[in-house]
SEFI-789480 format. One line per 8 residues: number of its first residue (from 0); their letters; for each residue x, y, z of N, C-alpha, C. Coordinates in steps of 0.1 Angstrom, whole numbers, plus 5000, padded with zeros to 4 digits. Atoms other than C-alpha are relative to their C-alpha. Layout:
REM SEFI-789480
NUM = a = X:Y:Z:X:Y:Z:X:Y:Z  ...
END
This chain:
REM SEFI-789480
0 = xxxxxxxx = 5013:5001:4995:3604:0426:2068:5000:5001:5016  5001:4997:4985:3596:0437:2104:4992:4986:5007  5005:5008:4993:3588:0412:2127:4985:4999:5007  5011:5000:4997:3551:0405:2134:4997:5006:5014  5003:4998:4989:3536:0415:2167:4980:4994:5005  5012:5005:4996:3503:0395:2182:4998:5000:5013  5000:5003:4985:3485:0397:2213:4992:4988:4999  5007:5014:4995:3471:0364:2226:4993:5005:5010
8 = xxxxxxxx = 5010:4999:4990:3437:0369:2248:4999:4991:5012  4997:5012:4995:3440:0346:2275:4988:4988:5001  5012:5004:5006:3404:0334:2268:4996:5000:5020  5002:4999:4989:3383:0326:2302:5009:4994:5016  4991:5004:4989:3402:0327:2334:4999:4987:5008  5003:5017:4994:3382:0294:2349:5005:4992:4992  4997:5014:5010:3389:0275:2320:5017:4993:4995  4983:5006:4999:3421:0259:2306:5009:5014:4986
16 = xxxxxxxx = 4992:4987:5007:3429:0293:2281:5012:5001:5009  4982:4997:4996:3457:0307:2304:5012:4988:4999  4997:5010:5001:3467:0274:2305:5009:4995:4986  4999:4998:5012:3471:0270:2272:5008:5006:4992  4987:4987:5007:3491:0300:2263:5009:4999:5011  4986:5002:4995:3514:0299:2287:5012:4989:5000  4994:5009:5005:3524:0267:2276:5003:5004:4988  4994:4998:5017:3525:0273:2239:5005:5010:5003
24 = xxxxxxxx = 4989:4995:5005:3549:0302:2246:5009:4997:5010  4986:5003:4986:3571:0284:2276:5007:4990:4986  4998:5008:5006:3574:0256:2247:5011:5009:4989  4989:4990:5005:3596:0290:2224:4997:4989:4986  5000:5002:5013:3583:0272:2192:4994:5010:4990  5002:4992:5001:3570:0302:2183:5006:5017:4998  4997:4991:4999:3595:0325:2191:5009:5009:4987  4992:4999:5015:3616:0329:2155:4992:5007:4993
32 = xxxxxxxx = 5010:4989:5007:3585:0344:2139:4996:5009:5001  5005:4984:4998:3576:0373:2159:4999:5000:5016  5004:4994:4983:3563:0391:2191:4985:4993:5005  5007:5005:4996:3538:0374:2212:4998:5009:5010  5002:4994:4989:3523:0395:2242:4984:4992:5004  5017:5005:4997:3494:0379:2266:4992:5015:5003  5011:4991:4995:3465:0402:2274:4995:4992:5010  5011:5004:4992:3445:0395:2304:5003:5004:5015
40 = xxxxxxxx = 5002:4997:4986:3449:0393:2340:5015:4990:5006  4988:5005:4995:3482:0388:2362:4995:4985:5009  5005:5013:4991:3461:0366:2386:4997:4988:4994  5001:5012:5012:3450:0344:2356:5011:4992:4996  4989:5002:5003:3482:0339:2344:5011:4995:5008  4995:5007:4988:3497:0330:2378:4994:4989:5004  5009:5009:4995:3471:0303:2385:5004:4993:4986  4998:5012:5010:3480:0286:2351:5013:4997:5002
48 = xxxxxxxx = 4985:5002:4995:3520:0287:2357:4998:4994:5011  5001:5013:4994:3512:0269:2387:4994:4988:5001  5011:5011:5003:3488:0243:2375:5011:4992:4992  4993:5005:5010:3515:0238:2344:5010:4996:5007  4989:5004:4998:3543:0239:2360:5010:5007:4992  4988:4994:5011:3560:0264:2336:5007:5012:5009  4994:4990:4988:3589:0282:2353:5004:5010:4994  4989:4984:5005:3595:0313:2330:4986:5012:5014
56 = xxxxxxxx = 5007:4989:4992:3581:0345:2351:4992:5006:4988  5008:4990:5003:3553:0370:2343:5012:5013:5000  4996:4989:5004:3570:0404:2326:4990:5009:4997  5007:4992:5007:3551:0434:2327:5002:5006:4988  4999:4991:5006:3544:0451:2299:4990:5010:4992  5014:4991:5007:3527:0485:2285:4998:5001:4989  5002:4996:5013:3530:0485:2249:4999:4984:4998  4993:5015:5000:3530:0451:2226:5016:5005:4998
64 = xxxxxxxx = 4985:4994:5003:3565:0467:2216:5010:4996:5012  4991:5005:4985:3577:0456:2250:5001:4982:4999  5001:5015:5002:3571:0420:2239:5016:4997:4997  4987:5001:5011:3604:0419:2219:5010:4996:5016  4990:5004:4991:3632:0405:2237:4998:4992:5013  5001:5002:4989:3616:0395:2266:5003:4986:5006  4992:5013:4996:3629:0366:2288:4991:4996:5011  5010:5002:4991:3596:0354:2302:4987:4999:4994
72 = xxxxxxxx = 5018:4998:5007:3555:0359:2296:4996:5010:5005  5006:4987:5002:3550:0391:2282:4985:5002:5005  5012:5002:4998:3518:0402:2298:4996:5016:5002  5010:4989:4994:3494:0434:2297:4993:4996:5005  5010:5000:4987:3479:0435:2327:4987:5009:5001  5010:4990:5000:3445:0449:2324:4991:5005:5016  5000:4999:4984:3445:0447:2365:4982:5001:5003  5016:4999:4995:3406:0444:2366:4997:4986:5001
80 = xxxxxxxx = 5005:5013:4999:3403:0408:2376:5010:4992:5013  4988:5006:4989:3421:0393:2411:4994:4982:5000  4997:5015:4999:3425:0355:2425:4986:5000:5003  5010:5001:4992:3391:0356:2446:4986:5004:4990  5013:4995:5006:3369:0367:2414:4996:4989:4992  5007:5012:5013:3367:0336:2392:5004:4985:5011  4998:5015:4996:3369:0297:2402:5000:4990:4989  4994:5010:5013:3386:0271:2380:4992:4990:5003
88 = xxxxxxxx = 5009:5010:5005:3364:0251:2365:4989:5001:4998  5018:4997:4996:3331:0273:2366:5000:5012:4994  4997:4984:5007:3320:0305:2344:4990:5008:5014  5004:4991:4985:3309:0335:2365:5003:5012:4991  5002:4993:5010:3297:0366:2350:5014:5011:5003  4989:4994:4999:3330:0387:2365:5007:4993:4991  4990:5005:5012:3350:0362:2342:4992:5005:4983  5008:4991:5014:3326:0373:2314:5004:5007:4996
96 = xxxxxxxx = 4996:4985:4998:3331:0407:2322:5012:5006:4992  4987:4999:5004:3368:0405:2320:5006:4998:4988  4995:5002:5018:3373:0389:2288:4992:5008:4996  5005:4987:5008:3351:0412:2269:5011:5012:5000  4991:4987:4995:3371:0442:2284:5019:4991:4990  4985:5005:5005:3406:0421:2272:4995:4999:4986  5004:5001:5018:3387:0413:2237:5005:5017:4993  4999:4989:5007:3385:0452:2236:5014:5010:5000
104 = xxxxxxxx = 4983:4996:4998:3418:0460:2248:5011:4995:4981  4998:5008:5015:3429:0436:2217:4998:5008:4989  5000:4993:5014:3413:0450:2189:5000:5017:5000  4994:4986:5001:3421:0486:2200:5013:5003:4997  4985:5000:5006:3459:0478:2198:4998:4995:4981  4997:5007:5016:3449:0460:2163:4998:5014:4995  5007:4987:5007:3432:0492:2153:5008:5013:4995  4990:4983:5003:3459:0518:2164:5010:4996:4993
112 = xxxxxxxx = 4984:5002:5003:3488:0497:2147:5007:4995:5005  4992:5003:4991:3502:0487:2178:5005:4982:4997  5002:5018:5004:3495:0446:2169:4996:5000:4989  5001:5001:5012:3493:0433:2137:4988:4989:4999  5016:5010:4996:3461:0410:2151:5006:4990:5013  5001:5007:4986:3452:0387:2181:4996:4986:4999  5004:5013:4994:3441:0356:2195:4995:4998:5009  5006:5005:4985:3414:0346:2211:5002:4984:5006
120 = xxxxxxxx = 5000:5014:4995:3416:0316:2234:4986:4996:5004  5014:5007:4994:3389:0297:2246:4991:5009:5010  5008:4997:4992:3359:0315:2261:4989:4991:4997  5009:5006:4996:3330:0305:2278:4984:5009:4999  5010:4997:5003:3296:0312:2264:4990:5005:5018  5010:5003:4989:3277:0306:2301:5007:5013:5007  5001:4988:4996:3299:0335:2313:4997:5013:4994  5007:4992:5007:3291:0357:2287:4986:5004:5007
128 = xxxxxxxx = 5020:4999:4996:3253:0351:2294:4999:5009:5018  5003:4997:4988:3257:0356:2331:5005:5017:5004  4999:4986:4997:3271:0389:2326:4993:5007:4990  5015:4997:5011:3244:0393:2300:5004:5014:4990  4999:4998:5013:3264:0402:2274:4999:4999:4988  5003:5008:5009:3257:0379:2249:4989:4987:5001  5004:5020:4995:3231:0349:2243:5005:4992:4992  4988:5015:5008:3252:0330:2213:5012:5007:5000
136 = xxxxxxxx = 4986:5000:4999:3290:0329:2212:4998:5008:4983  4998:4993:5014:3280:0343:2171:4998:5014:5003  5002:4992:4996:3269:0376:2189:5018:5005:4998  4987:4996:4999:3310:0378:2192:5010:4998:4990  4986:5000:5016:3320:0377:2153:4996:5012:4999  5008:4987:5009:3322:0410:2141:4997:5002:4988  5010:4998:5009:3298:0427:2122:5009:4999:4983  4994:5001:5014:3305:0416:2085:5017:4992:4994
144 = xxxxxxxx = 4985:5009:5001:3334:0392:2088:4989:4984:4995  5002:5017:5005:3333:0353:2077:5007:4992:5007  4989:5012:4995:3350:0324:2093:5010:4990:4992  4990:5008:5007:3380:0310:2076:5005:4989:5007  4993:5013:4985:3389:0275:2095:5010:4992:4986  4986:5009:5008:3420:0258:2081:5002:4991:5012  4993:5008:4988:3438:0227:2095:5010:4990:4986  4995:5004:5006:3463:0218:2075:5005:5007:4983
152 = xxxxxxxx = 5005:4995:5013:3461:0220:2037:4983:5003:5001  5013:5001:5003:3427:0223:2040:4993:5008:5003  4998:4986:4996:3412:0256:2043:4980:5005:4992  5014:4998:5000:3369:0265:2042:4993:5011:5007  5008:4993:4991:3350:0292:2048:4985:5000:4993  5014:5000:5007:3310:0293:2045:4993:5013:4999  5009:4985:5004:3286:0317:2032:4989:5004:5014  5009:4998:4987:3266:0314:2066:5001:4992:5009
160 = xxxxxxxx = 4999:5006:4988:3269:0301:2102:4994:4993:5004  5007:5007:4994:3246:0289:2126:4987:4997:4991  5010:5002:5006:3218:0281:2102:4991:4990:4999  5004:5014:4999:3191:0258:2106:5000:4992:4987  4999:5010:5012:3190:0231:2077:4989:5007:4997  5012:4990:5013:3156:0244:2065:5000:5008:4992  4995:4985:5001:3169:0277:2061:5013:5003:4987  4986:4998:5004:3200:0269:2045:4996:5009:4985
168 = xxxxxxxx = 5001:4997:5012:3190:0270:2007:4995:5017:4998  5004:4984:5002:3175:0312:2011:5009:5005:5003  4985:4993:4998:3211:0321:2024:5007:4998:4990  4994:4999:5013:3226:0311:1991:4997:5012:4994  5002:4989:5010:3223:0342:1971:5012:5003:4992  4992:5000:5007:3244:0348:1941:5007:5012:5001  4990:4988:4995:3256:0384:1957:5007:4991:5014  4991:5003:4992:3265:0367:1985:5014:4991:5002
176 = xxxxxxxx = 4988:5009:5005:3289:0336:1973:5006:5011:4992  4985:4991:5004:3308:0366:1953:5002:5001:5006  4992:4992:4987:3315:0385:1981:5009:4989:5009  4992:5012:4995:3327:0351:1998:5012:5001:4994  4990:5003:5011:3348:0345:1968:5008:5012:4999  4984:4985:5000:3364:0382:1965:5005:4998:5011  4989:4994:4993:3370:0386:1997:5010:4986:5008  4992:5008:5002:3386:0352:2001:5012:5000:4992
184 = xxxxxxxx = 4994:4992:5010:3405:0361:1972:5013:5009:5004  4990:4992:4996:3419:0391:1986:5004:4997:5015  4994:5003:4990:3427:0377:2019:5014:4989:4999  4993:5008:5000:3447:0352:2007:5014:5005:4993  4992:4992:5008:3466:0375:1981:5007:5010:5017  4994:4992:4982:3474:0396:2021:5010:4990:5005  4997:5009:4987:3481:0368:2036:5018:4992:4991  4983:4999:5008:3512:0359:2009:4999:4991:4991
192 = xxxxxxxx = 5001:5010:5008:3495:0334:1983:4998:5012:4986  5001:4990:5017:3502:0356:1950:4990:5001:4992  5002:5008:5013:3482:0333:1928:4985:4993:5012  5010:5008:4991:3449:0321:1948:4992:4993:4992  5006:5011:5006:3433:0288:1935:4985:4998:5009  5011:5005:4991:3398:0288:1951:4988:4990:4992  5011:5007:5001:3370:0261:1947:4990:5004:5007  5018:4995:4994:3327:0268:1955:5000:4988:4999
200 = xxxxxxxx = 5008:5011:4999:3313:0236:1965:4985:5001:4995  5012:5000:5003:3279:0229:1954:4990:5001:5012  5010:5002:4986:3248:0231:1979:4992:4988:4997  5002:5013:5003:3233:0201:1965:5009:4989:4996  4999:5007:5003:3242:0168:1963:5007:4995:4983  4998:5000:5012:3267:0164:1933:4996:5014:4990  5000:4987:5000:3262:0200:1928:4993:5001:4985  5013:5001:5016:3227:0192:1903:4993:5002:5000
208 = xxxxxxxx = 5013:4996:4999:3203:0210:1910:4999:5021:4999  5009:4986:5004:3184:0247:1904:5013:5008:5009  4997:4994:4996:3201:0262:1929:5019:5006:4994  4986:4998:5001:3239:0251:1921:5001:5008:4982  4995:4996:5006:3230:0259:1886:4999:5013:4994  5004:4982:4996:3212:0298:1890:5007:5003:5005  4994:4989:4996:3229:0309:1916:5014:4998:5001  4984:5000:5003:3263:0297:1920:5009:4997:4989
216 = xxxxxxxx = 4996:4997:5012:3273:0289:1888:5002:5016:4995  4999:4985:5003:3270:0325:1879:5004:5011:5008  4992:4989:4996:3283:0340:1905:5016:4994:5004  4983:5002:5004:3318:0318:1901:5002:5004:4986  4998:4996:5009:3313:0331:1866:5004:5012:4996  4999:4989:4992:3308:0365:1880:5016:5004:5002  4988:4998:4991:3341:0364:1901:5014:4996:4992  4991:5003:5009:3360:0345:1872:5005:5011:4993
224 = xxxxxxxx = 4996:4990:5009:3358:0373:1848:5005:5013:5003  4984:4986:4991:3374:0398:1877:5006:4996:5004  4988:5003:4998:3401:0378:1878:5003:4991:5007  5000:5011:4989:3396:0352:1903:5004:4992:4993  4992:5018:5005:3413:0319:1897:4984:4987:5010  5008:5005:4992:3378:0301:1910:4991:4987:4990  5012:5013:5005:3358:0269:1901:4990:4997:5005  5012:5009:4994:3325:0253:1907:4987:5007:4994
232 = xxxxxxxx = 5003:5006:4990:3300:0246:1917:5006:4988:5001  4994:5013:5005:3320:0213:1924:4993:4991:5010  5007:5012:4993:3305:0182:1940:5003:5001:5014  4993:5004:4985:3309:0184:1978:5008:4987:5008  4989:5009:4992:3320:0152:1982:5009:4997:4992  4983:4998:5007:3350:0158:1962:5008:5014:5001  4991:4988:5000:3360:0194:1965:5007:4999:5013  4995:5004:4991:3372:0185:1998:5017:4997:4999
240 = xxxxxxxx = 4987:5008:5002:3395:0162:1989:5012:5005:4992  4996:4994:5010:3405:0180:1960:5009:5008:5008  4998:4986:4992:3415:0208:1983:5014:4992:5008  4984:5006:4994:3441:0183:2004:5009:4997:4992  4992:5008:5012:3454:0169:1973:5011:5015:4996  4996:4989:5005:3466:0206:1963:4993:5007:4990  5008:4995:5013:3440:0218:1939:4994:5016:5001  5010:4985:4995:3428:0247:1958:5010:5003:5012
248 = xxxxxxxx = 4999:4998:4989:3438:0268:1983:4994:5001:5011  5009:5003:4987:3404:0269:2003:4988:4997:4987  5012:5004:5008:3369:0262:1992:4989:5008:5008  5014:4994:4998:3338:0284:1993:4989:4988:5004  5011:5012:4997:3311:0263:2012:4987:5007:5000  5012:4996:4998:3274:0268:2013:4995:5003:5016  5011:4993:4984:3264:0265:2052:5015:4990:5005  4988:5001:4990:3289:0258:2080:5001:4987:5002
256 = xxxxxxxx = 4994:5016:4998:3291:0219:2089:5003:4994:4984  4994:5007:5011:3294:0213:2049:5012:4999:5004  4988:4999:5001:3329:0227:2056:5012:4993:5015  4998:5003:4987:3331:0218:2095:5002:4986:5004  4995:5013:4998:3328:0183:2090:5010:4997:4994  4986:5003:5008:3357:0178:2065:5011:4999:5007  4991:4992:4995:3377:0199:2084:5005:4990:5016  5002:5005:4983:3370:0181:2121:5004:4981:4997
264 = xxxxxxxx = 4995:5018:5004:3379:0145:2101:5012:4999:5000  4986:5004:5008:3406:0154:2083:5011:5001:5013  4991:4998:4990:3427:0170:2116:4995:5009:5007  5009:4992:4993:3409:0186:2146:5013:5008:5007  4988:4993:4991:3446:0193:2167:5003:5006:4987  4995:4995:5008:3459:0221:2150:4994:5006:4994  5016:4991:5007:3424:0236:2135:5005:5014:5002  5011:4986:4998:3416:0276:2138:4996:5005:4990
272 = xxxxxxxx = 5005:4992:5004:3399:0302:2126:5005:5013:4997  4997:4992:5001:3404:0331:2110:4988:5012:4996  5009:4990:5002:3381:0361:2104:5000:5010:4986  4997:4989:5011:3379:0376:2070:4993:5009:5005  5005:4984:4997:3371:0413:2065:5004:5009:5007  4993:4992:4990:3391:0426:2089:5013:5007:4996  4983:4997:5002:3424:0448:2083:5012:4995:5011  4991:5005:4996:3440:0429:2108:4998:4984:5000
280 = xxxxxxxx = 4997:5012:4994:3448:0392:2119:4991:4997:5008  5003:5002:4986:3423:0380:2145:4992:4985:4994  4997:5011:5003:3421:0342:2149:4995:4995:5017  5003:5008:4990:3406:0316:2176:5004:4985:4996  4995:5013:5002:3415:0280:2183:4983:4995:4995  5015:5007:4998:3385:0250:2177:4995:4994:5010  5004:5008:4993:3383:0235:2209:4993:5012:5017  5006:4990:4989:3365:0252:2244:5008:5003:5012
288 = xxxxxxxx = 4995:5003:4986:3372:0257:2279:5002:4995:5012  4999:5013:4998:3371:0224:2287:5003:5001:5017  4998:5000:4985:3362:0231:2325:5002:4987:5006  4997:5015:4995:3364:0195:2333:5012:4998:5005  4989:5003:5000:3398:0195:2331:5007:5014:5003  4990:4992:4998:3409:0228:2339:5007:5001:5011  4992:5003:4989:3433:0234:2365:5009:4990:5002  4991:5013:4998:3451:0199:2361:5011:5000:4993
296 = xxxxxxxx = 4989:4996:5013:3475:0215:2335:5001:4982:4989  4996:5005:5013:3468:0186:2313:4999:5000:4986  5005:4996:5021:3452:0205:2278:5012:5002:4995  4992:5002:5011:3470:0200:2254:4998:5015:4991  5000:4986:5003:3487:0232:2241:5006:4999:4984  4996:5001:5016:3493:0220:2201:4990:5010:4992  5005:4989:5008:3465:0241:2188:5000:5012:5002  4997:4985:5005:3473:0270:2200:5016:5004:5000
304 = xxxxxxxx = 4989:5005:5006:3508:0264:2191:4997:5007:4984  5001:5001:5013:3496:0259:2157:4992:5019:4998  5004:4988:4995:3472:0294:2165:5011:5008:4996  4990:4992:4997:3503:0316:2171:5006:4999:4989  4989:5005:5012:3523:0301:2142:4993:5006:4989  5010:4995:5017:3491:0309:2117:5003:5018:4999  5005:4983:4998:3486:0344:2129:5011:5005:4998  4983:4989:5004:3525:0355:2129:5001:5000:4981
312 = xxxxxxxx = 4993:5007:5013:3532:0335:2096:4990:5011:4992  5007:4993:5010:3498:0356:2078:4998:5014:5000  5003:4987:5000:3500:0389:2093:5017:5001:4997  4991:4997:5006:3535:0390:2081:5003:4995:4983  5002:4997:5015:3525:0380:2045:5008:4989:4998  4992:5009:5003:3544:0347:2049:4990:4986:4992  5008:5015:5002:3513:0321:2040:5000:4991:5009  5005:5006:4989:3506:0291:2052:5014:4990:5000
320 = xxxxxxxx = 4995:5012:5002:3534:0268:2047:5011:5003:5013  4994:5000:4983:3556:0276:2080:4991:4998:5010  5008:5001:4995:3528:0271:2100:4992:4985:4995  5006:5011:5004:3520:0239:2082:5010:4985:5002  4993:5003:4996:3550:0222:2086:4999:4992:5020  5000:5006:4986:3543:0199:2121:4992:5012:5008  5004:4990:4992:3521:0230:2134:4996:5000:5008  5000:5000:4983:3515:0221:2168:5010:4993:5010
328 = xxxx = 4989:5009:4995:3546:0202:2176:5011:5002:5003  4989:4997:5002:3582:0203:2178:5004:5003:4984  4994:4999:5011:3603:0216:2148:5007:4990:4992  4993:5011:5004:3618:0192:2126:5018:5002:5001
END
């Protein structure tokens, strides 16, 4: 099996991203699994190495393929961003700018083959806006993907996002929980779980009412009879648990905080995201770019630790259990 290859984004240059990555790969808990290369900006990357305090050097490189071996922090330089353009601790639409441009740099290596998928780190919505890119941070999933958030055993994605509560119940549609369910299914079958056990949570309350038993009932009955290994509607406040205990591999949710609170109880260090629908890997941490604190090198670099670990371990078809194992910490 060839060794994975990921680029890490360095997320926004004000914030504590560079930060972040430069630590989780000075820390080499990561390095046994695969190739790591940063994307972003040399100047970024030199302003967190001295905030941290981490003494490997900056290594250029042009391909990720240059990642391999290297005795330092692999870095494509996209040279469009110097010391005098951003200020730690504050978004600014040139830092906007720049990430976007690194986002696209990213999924163009995913695209040609070059990376087997990325990592975004923490960006900052306010710079987005000011370079009037974007007005929500959901503007920046792409089109026709889902959010997969794991932390742990515990592993959720919903049939819909940002949604107001009103709203929620008209986003259930019994085409759309399939399609959750397949393509959960087949991501997990990629990702190196042979045999995928998925649970559908109910959208009501003990999962008793019209909705859980029209539409999702029949479309886990649906997805059963092509082969899915899937159950429910099951009570939300048990499929959860169910799911840590070992019963499932993840669980189909109705709207985004059903699955977000679970998830944010059970173990918030160590969270991300994953993106179905994509033919590659591409994965974000859960926490921001906590300008408050940037520059003081004291964020804490366990989630994207854990980040790095997920994304090697599933874009090489290994699952989740190396990555689950202490995944933001030292090795046992």
């Amino acid at each position: 099996m060839k060794q994975p290859r990921i680029g890490l984004m360095i997320g926004d240059p004000g914030g504590i991203g560079p930060e972040v990555c430069v630590r989780a790969l000075a820390s080499g808990l990561t390095r046994s699994q695969g190739d790591v290369v940063l994307i972003g900006s040399a100047s970024a990357v030199e302003r967190a190495i001295a905030d941290t305090g981490v003494s490997l050097p900056i290594v250029p490189v042009n391909t990720a393929a240059g990642a391999a071996q290297v005795e330092g922090l692999p870095l494509i330089d996209c040279g469009d961003l110097s010391r005098e353009d951003f200020e730690v601790g504050k978004p600014s639409a040139l830092s906007g700018r720049a990430v976007k441009r690194w986002m696209d740099r990213a999924e163009s290596l995913c695209r040609s083959g070059a990376l087997d998928g990325w990592i975004m780190a923490p960006i900052n919505t306010d710079s987005m806006r000011q370079a009037q890119l974007v007005e929500h941070l959901d503007d920046l999933q792409p089109k026709g993907t889902f959010m997969f958030r794991l932390s742990g055993p515990l592993r959720a994605v919903p049939i819909a996002e940002h949604v107001p509560v009103r709203d929620i119940a008209a986003t259930v549609t019994q085409e759309r929980v399939e399609l959750v369910i397949g393509l959960t299914d087949r991501h997990l079958r990629q990702w190196g779980i042979p045999a995928p056990r998925i649970g559908v949570a109910g959208l009501n309350p003990h999962a008793m009412f019209e909705e859980d038993a029209e539409i999702i009932a029949p479309a886990v009955d649906a997805q059963r009879q092509a082969g899915v290994d899937v159950r429910g509607p099951v009570s939300p406040d048990a499929v959860f648990r169910q799911c840590v205990e070992g019963e499932y591999d993840a669980v189909v949710t109705m709207f985004h905080d059903q699955g977000q609170i679970a998830l944010k109880t059970a173990a918030f260090e160590g969270a991300c995201t994953v993106y179905l629908g994509l033919d590659y890997v591409q994965l974000s941490v859960p926490h921001g770019t906590a300008y408050d604190i940037a520059g003081t090198g004291r964020a804490q670099h366990h989630s994207m630790v854990a980040a790095i670990r997920t994304a090697l371990d599933l874009a090489a078809g290994r699952g989740f259990l190396a990555s689950e194992t202490n995944p933001g910490g030292p090795e046992a």
